[in-house]
C-alpha positions in Angstrom: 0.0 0.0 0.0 1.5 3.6 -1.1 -0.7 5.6 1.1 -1.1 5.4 4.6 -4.9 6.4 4.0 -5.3 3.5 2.6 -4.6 1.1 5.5 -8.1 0.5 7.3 -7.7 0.0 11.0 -9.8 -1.4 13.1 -8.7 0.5 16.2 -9.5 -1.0 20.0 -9.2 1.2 23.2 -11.1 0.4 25.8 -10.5 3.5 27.5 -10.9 6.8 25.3 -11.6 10.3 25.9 -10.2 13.3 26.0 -9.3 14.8 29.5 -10.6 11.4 31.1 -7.7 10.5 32.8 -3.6 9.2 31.4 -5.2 5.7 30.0 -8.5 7.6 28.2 -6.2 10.5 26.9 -3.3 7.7 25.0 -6.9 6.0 24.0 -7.8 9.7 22.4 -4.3 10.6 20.8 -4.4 7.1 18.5 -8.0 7.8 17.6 -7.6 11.2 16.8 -4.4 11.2 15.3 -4.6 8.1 13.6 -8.1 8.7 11.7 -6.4 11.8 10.2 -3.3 9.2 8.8 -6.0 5.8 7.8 -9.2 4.9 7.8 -10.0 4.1 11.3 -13.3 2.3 12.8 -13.3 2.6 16.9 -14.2 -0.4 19.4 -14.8 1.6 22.6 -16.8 1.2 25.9 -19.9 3.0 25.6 -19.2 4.9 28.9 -16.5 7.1 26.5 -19.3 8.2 24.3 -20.2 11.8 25.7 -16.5 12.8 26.2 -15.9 11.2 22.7 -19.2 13.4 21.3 -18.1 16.8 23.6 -14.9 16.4 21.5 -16.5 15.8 17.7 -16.6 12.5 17.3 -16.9 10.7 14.9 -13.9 12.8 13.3 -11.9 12.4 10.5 -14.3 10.0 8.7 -14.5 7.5 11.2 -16.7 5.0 12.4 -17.2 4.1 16.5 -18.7 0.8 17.6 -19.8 1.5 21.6 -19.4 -1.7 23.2 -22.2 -1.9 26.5 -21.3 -3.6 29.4 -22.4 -1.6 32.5 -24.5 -4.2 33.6 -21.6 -5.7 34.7 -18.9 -3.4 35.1 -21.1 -1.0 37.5 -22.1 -3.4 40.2 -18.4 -4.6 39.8 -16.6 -1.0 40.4 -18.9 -0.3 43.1 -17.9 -3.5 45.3 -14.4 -2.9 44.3 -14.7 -0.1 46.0 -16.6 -1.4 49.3 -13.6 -3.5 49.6 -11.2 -0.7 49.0 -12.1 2.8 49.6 -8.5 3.8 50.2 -6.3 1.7 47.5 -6.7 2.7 43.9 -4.4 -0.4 42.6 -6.6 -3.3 44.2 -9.6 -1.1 43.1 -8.2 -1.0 39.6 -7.4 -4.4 39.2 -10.8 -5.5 40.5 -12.8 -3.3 37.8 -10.1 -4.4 35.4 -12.3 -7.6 35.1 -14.8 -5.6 33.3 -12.8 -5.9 30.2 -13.0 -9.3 29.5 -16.5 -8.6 29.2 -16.3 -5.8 26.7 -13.4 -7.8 24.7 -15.7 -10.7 23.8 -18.6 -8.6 22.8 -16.3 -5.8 20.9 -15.1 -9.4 19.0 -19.3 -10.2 18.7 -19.7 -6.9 16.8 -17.0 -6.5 15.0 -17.9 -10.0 13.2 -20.9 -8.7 12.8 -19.6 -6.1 10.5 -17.5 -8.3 8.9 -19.9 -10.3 7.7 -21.8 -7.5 6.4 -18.9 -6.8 4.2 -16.8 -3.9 6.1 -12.8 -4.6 5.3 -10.2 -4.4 8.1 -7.0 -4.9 7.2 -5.8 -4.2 10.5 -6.5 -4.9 14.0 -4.9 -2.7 17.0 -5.4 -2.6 20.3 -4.3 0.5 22.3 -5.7 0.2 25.7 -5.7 -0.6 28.4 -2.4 -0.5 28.2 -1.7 -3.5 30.6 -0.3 -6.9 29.5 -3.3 -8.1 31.2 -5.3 -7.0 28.6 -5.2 -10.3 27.1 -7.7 -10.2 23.9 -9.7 -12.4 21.5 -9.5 -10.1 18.6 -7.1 -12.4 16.6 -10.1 -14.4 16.4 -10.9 -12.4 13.7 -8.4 -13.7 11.2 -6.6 -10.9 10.7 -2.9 -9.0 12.0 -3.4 -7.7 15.5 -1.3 -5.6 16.9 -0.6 -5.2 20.7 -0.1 -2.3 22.6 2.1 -0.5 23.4 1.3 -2.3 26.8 3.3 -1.1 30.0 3.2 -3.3 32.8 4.9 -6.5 34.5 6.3 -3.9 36.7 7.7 -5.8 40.3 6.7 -3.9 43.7 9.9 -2.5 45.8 10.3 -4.3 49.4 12.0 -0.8 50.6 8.7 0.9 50.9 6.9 -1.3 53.1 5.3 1.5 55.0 4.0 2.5 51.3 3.3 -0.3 49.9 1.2 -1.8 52.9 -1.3 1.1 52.1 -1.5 0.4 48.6 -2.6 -3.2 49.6 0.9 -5.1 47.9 -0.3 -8.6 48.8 -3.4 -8.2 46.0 -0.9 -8.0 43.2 -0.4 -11.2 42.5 -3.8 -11.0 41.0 -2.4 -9.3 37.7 -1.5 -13.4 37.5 -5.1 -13.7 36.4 -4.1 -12.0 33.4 -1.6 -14.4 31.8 -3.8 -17.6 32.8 -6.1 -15.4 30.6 -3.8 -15.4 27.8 -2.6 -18.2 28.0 -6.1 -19.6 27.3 -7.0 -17.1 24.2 -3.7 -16.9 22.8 -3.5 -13.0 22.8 0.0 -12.6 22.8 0.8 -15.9 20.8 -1.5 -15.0 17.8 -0.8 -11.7 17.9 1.4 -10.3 14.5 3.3 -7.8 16.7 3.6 -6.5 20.7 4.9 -3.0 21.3 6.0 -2.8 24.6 7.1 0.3 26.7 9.8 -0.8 29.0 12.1 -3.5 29.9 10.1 -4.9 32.4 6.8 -5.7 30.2 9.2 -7.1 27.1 10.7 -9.5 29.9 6.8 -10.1 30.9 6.1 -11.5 27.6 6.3 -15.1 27.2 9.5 -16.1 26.0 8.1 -17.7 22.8 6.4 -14.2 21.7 9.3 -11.8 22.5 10.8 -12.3 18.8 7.6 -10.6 17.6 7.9 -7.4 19.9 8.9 -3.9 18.9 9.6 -1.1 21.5 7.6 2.0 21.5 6.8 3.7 24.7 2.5 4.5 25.5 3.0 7.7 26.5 3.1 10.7 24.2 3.5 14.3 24.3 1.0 16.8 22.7 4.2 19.3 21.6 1.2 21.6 20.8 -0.1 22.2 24.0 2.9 21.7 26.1 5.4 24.5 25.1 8.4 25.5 26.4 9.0 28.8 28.2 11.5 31.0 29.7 13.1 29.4 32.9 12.1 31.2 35.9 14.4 33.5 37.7 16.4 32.5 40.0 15.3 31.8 43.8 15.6 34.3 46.0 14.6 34.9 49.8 11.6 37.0 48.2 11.5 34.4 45.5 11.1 30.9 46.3 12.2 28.0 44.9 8.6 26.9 42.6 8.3 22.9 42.5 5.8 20.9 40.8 4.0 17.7 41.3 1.5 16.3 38.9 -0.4 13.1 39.4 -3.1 11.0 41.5 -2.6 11.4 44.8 -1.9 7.9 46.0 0.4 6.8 48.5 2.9 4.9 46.4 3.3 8.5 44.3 5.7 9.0 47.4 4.1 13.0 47.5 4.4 12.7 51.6 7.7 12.1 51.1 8.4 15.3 49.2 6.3 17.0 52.3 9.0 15.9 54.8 12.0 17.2 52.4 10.2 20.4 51.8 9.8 20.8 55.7 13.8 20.2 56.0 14.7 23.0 53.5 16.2 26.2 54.7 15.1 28.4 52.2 12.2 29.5 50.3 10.0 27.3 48.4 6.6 26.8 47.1 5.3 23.4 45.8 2.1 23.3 43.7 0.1 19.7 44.0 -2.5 19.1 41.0 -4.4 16.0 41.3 -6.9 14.1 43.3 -7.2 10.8 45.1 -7.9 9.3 48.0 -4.8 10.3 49.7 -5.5 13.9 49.4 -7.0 14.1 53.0 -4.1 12.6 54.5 -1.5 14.8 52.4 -3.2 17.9 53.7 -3.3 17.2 56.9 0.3 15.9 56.9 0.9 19.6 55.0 -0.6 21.3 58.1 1.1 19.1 60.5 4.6 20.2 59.1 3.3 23.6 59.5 3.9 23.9 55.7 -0.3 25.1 54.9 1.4 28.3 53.3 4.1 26.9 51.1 1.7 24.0 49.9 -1.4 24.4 47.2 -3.7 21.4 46.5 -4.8 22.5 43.1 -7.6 19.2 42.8 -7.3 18.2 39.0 -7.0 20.7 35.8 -7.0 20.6 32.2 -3.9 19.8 30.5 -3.6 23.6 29.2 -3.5 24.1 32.7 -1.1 22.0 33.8 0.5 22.9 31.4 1.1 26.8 32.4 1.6 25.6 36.0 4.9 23.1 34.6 6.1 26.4 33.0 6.2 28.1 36.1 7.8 25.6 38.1 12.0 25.3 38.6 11.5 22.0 38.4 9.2 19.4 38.4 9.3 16.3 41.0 7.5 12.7 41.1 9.0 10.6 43.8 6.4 8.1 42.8 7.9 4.3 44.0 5.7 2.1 41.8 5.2 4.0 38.5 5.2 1.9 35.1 4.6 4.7 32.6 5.6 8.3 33.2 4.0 10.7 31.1 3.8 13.8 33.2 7.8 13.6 33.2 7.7 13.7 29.7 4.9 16.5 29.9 7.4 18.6 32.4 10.5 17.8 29.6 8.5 19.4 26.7 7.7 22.5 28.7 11.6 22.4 29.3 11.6 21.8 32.7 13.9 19.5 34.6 13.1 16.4 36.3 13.1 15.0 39.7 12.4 11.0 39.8 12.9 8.0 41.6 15.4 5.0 39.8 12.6 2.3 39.2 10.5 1.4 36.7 9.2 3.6 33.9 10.7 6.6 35.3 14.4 5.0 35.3 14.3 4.4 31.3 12.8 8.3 30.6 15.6 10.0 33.3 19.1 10.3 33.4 21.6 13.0 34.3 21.5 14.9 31.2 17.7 15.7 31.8 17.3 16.0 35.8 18.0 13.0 38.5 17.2 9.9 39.5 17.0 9.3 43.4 17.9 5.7 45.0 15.1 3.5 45.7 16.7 2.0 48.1 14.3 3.5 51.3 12.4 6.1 52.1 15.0 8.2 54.2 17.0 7.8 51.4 14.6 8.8 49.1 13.2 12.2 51.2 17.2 13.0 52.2 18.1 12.8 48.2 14.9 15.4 47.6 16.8 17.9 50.4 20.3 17.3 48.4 18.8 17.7 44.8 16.4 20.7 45.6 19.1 22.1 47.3 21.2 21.9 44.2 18.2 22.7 42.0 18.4 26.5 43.8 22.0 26.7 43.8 22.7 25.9 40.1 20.0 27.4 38.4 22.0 27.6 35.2 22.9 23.6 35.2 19.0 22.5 35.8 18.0 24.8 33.5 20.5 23.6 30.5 18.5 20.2 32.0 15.4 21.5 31.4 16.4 22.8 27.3 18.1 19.0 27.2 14.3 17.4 28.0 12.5 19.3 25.2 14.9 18.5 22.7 14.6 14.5 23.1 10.8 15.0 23.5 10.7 16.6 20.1 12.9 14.0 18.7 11.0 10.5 20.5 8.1 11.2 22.3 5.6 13.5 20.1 2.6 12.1 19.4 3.3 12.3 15.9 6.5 10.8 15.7 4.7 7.7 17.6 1.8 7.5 14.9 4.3 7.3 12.1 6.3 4.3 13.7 2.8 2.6 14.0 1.8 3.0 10.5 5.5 1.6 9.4 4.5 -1.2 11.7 1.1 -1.4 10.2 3.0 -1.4 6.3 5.6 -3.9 7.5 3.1 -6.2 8.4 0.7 -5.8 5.5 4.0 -6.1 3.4 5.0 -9.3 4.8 1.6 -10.5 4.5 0.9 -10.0 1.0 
């Protein structure tokens, strides 16, 4: 095929909307982007249709297929959360079961239209994101592709305090996904498996790993986060401005950042945006440290105004202990802002020392004593974080643009089709 507009994909995200969350939003950026690059018919959950409608869609020519399971996924969510009105994970993974559901009757209808004589020439499924998304879409006889998945992520045993809130001893449960695929053959019919970091490829059953490609789920919007001047420096009149961007759960390690801030001798103001159920805790821990009036709980924004608040910042900071992904580090890097991150997981393939600092995850003391070193360094040097900062929006122009992602996938897509013709 000569023209990319020519490829029809038939496009899965189970999560897909614009502003809806991390997951939702990647689900948005492949169906936005992508109808404008192919023809492109959407398998969604019919609980993204208003945001998907608020936004336009149908855009770009495309076609949506809502997939209805709320029968089952609302009575699900809600005794997922009886069970755990504090953890988000065990929550998550509870709820997750929904999608089983949703795969076998998104497989239903898109045989329906199959036999009604719609052409796919590709199959891709974008989220969830999770290599326990195992899926039965290869049952319709054509090249799936997988991902990009980012998961298979181990949990740290130097955070036990942590981790014990986050209810560690249900993650084993993420097991249920692989006795899943091992039963469909998601992984071993599927054509190809982008993965996101070393930890999912090494996930992947050995006998599929020779059909993986690396390409990370999280992309940047290069038109929405700009860079902009670097702040001046701190002063006593002008304190040092960080910036933390996520949910506010307790393995995001944000009370952690509280009790470096408190140990600080000089000025500084850090700006919290997000919710979650650990917010009540966070701001009582805030007023505890007697730090009420260099704290601001911002609850969640927009992207555009996130955006600003990254551009204001010195630097930006996500002592998170368990992340997989990290796209608000690569938000931060595209406003040109340095970055403050712990050395596991997603976070310690995105950071190194040209682009802002790791910190050891080797305990929490260590972690909140490496925030008081760094930050200290962060409003001594001003110059060196923000060559940092310049460093970070140059490799997110070059590899992490939403753009840049959509072409790989269509030279995936035209590899395949190539080698199956």
């Amino acid at each position: 095929m000569d023209s990319a507009t020519n490829i029809r994909v038939l496009l899965s995200a189970y999560q897909c909307g614009e502003g809806m969350g991390s997951v939702s939003q990647i689900g948005w950026e492949w169906y936005s982007r992508l109808s404008a690059a192919c023809q492109v018919t959407l398998l969604t959950h019919i609980r993204n249709r208003p945001a998907l409608e608020q936004s336009g869609a149908p855009i770009n020519h495309s076609d949506i297929i809502y997939i209805d399971t709320e029968w089952f996924a609302g009575p699900l969510y809600r005794f997922a959360a009886w069970c755990f009105p504090r953890s988000e994970h065990p929550k998550f993974l509870i709820a997750s079961l929904d999608f089983f559901v949703y795969d076998w009757l998104a497989v239903k209808h898109s045989r329906q239209r199959l036999k009604a004589g719609t052409v796919f020439d590709i199959v891709h499924a974008v989220t969830p994101v999770s290599p326990m998304a195992a899926t039965r879409l290869h049952k319709l006889g054509l090249p799936v592709v997988l991902g990009p998945w980012n998961g298979g992520l181990g949990s740290l045993s130097t955070f036990p305090e942590i981790m014990k809130a986050e209810s560690k001893w249900l993650y084993p449960i993420r097991n249920f996904g692989k006795v899943i695929d091992w039963l469909v053959g998601s992984t071993r019919h599927a054509a190809m498996i982008l993965t996101a970091t070393q930890a999912t490829r090494a996930a992947i059953a050995s006998a599929s790993q020779g059909r993986c490609q690396s390409l990370l789920e999280n992309g940047v919007n290069l038109d929405l986060f700009t860079p902009a001047p670097y702040p001046p420096p701190t002063t006593d009149s002008n304190p040092l401005q960080i910036v933390f961007v996520g949910r506010l759960l307790p393995f995001k390690g944000v009370s952690m950042l509280l009790e470096a801030i408190k140990a600080l001798t000089f000025p500084v103001h850090l700006t919290i945006v997000g919710e979650g159920s650990e917010r009540s805790h966070l701001e009582a821990l805030t007023a505890e440290l007697a730090l009420t009036e260099q704290v601001t709980f911002t609850g969640n924004l927009p992207l555009n105004a996130i955006s600003a608040i990254m551009q204001q910042a010195h630097v930006f900071c996500l002592p998170s202990v368990r992340e997989s992904g990290g796209a608000v580090l690569l938000e931060a890097m595209a406003v040109a802002r340095p970055v403050i991150a712990v050395d596991f997981g997603g976070p310690a393939e995105i950071v190194d020392d040209e682009i802002g600092v790791k910190l050891p995850p080797t305990s929490k003391a260590d972690v909140v004593n490496g925030l008081i070193t760094t930050l200290t360094d962060v409003r001594e040097q001003p110059q060196h974080w923000q060559a940092r900062g310049e460093a970070g929006r140059r490799r997110v122009e070059t590899h992490f643009s939403w753009a840049a992602k959509i072409t790989t996938a269509i030279g995936f897509y035209r590899q395949l089709l190539e080698a199956k013709s």
